[in-house]
N, C-alpha and C positions, 0 to 999 in steps of 0.2 A: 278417398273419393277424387275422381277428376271430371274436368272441363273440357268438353270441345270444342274446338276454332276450327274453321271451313277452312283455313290453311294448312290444315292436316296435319296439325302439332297437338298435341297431350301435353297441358296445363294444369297443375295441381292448385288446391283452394290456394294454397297464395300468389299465383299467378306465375308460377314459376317453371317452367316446359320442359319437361323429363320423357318426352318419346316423340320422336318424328322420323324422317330418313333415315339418319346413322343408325339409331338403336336397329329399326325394320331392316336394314341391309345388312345389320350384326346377326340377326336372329334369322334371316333368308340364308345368311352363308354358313352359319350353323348345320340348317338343314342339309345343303350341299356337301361342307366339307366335316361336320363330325368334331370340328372343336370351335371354340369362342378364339382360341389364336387362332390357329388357321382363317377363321375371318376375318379376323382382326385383320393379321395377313393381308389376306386378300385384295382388303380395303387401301393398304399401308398406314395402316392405322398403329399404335403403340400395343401392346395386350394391357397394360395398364388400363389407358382411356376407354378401351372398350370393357374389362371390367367394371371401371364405373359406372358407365354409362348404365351398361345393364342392371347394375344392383341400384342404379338411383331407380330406374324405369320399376323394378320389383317393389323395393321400398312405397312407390306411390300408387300403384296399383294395387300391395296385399299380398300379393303373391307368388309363386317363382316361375322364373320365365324357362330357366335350363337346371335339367336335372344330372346328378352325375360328373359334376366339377370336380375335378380332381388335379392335381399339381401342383395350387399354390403360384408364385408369380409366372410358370412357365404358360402356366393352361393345364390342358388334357383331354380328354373324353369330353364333350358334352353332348345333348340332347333337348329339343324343346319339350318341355314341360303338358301335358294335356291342353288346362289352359291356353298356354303359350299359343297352341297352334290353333286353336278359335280365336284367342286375341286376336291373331296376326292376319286371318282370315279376316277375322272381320271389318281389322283396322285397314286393309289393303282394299275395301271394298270402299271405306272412308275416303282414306286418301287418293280416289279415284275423280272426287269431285262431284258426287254423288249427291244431288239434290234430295232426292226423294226418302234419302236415309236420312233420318231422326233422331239428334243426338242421345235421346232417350231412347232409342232400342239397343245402342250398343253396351248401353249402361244396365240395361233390363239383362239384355242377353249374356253378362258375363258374372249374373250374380250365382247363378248355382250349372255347371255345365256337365252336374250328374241325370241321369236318364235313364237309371233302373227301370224298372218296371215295363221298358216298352224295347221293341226290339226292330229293327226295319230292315224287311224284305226289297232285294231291288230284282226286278224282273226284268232280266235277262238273255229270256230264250227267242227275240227277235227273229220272230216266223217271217215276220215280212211278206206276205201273201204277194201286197199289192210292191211292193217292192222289188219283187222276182227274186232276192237273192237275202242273206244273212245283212240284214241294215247295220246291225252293233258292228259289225270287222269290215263296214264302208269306211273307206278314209276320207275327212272333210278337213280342209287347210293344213296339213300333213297328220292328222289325228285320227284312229278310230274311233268311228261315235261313241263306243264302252267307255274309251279313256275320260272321257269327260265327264259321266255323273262321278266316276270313280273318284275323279282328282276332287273334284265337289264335296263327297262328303268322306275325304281321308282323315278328318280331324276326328270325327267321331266313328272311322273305320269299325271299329272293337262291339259296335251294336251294332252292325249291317252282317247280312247271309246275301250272297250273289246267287241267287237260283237259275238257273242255265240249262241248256239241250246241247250247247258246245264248249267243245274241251279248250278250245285254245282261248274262249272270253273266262273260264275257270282260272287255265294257264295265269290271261293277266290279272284276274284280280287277286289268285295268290301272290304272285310277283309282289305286288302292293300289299300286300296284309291283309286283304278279306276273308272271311270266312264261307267257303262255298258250297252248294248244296248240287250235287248234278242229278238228271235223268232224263229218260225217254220218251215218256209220256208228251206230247207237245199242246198239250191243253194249257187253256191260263189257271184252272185251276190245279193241276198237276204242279204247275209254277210256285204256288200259294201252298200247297199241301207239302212237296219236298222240303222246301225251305223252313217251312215249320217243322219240320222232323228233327231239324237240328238246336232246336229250340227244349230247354232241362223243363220248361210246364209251362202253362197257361199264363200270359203277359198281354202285353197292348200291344199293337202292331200295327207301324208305319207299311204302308204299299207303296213303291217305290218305282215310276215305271225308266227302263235305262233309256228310253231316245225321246227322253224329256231333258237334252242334251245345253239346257242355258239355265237350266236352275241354279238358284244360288244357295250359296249356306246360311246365309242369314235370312232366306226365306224359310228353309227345314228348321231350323232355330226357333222363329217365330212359333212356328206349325207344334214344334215339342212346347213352347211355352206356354202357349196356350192348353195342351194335353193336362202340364202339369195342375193347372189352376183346377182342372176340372177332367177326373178323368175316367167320366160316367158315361161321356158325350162320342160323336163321331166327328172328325174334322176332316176340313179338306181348303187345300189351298184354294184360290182364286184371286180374282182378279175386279174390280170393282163390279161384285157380286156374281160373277158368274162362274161356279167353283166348276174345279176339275181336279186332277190328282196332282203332289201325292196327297195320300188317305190316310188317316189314324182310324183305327177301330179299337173300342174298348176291351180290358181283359175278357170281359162277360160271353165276346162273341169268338172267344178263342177257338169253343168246339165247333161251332157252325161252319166256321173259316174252313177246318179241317174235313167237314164232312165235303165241301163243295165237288162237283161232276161236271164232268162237260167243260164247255166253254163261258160256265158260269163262273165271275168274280166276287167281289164282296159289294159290287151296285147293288147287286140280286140282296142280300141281306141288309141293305138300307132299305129298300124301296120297301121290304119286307115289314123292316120293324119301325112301328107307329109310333112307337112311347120313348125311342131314345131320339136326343134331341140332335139334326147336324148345323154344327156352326161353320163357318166361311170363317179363315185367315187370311187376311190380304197381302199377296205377293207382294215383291219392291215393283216388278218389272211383268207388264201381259205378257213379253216372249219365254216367259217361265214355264207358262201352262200348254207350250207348244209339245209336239210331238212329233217325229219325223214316219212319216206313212208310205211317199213317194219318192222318187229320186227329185223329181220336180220340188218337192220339197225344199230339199238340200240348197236351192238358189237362195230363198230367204234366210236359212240359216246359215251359208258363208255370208251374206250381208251383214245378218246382224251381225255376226262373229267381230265380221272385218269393222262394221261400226266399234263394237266395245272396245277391240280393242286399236283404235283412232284414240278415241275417247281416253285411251288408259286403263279401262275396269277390265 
């Protein structure tokens, strides 16, 4: 078990601080360079010290942060661990300085970070009517909007389908390890039905829209914790009550999902059904539940952009 300090240290029950900067810039340069030396490296740090570091940091968390150690005092191969890489998200969300984050959801959010049974669609095909042009391959502060939910939810990559109408937003989110579903059709529900095709049978299912381009991971997090507790219900994020996407729907409404036509989505099968019940998750942040529609748009979201990251987050 551990403790949190708003000075963004990881404190074990005896009070004793085993994760802060060093270990997070052990475990960032892992990702970049492929070994715990090489970061070590990096750093000019000893390979020793930072194997300690990091097995003190496992020992008090439970778990293992890199998988695939090999070498012995040289180093070798490593990899962040599953966990590892929600840990690190989430704790890079901490040590942002992050009011609004509750030392208790980070301790909630890392007790089980399996998520069988549901599967999430992120949508993709970025018609952009009012937009005049493909919004997802706009560039905002050198990034394509796609790049962002993708970086967002690459920890849990392995349950996300990218359903798409363009080859080069497939391109990237192969690039990255997505799994993706393409076609023609350019309906939202053609969106919702392909992406389910590549789906082995009937599960829960997160909707996931892509230029909903500030959401965080520990708001989807949230959104799955709550799934698990109860997962009879329909959810949907929000923001002090006023929900918006993304959307859980229960395994139950697997077939209906699949039958959808038109410009129909799955509101059309809330509004529908009486007897299942929706709950609201509350976001960290209201610029979560934003969506980009216009280029005009784009102004408030390099703002916020350029605030978060002032800010740090």
């Amino acid at each position: 078990m551990f403790t949190l300090k708003l000075n963004s240290v990881l404190v074990d029950e005896n009070g004793e601080k085993f994760f802060g900067s060093g270990p997070m810039r052990l475990l960032e340069g892992v990702k970049e360079y492929g070994s715990l030396s090489a970061s070590a490296k990096a750093m000019g740090m000893s390979y020793s010290k930072a194997y300690k570091l990091i097995s003190r940091a496992e020992e008090a968390l439970g778990f293992e942060l890199l998988e695939s150690r090999s070498g012995g005092k040289k180093g070798g191969a490593s990899r962040l661990s599953k966990k590892a890489e929600i840990f690190l998200s989430v704790y890079e969300e901490f040590a942002s300085d992050n009011e609004a984050f509750a030392s208790s959801h980070l301790e909630e959010l890392l007790v089980d970070e399996d998520i069988d049974g549901l599967k999430i669609i992120i949508l993709a095909s970025g018609k952009g009517m009012r937009f005049e042009e493909n919004k997802l391959l706009y560039e905002l502060k050198g990034n394509r909007l796609i790049t962002y939910i993708l970086k967002t939810l690459l920890p849990i990559r392995e349950h996300c389908i990218v359903s798409t109408i363009h080859q080069e937003i497939k391109d990237t989110a192969e690039t990255m390890g997505y799994q993706t579903a393409m076609h023609v059709d350019e309906s939202l529900s053609a969106s919702i039905r392909e992406g389910m095709k590549k789906l082995p049978g009937p599960c829960a299912l997160m909707f996931v829209q892509a230029d909903q381009i500030l959401l965080t991971l520990t708001s989807i997090l949230r959104l799955i914790d709550a799934w698990r507790k109860d997962k009879e219900s329909f959810y949907k994020l929000s923001y002090k009550g006023k929900p918006a996407a993304p959307t859980i729907f229960p395994a139950k409404c697997f077939t209906k999902l699949k039958k959808l036509k038109g410009e129909s989505g799955g509101s059309t099968l809330i509004r529908k059904d009486t007897e299942t019940k929706l709950k609201a998750v509350e976001a960290l942040f209201p610029w979560e539940l934003w969506d980009v529609d216009t280029k005009e748009d784009l102004k408030y979201f390099e703002d916020m952009i350029g605030y978060l990251e002032k800010e740090g987050q």
